[in-house]
C-alpha positions in Angstrom: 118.2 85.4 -117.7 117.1 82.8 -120.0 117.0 79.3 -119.0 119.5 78.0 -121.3 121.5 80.1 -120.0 120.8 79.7 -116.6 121.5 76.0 -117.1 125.1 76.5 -118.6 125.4 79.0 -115.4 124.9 75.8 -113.5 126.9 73.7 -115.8 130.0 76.1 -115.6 130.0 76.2 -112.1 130.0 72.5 -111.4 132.8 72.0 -114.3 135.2 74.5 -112.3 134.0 72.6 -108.7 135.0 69.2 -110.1 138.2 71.1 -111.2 139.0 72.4 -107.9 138.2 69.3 -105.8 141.2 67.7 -108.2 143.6 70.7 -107.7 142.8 70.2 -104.0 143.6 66.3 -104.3 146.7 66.9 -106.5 147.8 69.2 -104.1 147.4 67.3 -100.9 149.6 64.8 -103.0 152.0 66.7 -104.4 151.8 70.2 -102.6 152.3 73.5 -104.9 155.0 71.8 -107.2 153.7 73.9 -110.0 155.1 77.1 -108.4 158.6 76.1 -110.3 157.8 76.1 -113.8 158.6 78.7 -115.7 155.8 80.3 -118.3 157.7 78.6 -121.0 157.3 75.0 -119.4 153.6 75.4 -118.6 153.1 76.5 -122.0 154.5 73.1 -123.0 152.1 71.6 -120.4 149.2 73.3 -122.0 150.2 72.2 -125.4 150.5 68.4 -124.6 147.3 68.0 -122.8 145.6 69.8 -125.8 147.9 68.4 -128.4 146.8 64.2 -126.7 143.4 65.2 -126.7 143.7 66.6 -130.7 145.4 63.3 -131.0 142.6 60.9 -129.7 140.2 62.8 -131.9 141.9 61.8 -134.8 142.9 58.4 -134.0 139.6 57.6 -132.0 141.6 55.3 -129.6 143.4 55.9 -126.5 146.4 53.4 -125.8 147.0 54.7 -122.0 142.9 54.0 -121.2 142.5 57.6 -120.3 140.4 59.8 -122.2 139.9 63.2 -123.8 138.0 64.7 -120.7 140.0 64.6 -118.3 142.8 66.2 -120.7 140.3 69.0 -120.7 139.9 69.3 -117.1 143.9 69.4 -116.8 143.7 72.1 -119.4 141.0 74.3 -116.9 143.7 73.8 -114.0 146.6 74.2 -115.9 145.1 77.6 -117.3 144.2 78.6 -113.5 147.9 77.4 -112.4 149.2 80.0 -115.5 146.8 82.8 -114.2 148.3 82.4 -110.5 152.1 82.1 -112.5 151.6 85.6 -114.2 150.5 87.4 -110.8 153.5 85.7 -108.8 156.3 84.5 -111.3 157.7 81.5 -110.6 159.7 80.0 -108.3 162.9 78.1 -107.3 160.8 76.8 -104.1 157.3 75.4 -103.2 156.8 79.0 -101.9 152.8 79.2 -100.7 151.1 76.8 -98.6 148.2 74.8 -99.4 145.8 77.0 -98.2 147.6 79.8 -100.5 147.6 77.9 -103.1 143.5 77.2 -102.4 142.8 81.2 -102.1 144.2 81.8 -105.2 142.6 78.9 -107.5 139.5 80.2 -106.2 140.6 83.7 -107.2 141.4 83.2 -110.7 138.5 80.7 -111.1 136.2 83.0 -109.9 137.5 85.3 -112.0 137.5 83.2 -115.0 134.0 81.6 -114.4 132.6 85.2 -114.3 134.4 86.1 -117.4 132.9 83.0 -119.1 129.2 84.3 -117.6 129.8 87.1 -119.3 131.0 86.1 -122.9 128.2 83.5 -123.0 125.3 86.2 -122.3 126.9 88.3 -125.3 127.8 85.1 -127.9 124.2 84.1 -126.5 125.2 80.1 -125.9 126.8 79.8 -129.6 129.6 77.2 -128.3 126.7 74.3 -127.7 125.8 74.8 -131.1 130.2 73.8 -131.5 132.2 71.2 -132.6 134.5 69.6 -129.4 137.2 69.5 -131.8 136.5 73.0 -132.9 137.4 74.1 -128.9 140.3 71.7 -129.2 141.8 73.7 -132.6 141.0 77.2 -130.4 142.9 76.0 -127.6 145.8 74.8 -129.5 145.8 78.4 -131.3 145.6 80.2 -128.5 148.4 78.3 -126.9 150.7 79.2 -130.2 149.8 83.0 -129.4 151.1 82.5 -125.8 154.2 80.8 -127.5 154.5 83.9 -129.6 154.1 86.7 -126.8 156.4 84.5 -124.9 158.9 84.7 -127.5 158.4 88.4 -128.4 159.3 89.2 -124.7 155.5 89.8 -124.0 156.4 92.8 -126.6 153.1 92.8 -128.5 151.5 95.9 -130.4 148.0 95.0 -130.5 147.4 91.6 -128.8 145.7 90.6 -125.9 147.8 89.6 -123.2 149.2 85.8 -122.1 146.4 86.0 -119.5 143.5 87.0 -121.4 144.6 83.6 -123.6 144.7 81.7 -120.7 141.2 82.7 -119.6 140.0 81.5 -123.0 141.7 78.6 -123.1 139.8 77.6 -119.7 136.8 78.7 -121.4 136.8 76.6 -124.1 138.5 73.3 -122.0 135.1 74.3 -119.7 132.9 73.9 -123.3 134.6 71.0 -123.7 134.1 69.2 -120.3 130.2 70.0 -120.2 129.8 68.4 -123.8 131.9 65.3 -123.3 129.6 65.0 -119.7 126.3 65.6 -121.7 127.5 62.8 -124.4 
């Protein structure tokens, strides 16, 4: 493995353990309120966190005082939150306990950290050589394709699924989080 690579490895893995110890916190605070949304709503969740942080990068001024990385590090929970959605629908109920809720983060960010591994040793570390705002366009597109699928019933003839966009969408809110860090 080459050492840049080893090094985003690294990097990866202590974006997604900064995610998890906030989706731990948030769910101390609020338990697994998430379980209620419906795929449409956390769709719409997923489009304003990436549609504020498109917003700041135009305007280059935040009036709240918060800024564009932690929008991505909502995005990277948000995505995990839509992974766990898929597998269990949603509910009328906080169904799952904490420690559910905690078993299957780790589960779909496992998943989606290995995926990322994977697509990085193939695109051989093209996304440092990336704009931010370039992952924040992606995202944004990829969240219009969910909006689509949603709409077409999940009736698509050649697409990837909702969950293969979600998994990118993480990927490229991770891209985003490591850069902002290393500014």
């Amino acid at each position: 493995m080459a050492n840049n690579e080893a090094k985003t490895n690294a990097q990866f893995e202590q974006t997604i353990g900064e995610c998890r110890s906030l989706f731990e916190k948030k769910l101390h605070d609020y338990g697994a309120s998430w379980r209620i949304l419906r795929p449409q709503s956390l769709t719409d969740q997923l489009f304003i966190k990436a549609k504020r942080i498109r917003s700041l990068e135009i305007k280059k001024e935040s009036l709240v005082g918060e800024g564009i990385r932690p929008e991505f590090i909502a995005l990277i929970n948000y995505g995990i939150v839509g992974l766990i959605q898929l597998e269990r629908g949603f509910s009328d109920t906080v169904d799952i306990t904490p420690d559910e809720a905690m078993q299957l983060y780790d589960r779909h960010a496992r998943e989606a950290l290995e995926l990322m591994k994977r697509k990085n040793h193939d695109y051989d570390e093209a996304w440092r050589s990336m704009r931010v705002s370039s992952y924040t366009d992606f995202i944004l597109t990829k969240i219009e394709r969910v909006k689509e699928i949603e709409d077409l019933g999940g009736d698509t003839l050649v697409s990837e699924g909702i969950d293969a966009n979600y998994m990118d969408i993480i990927n490229y809110a991770v891209f985003g989080a490591i850069k902002l860090k290393e500014a």
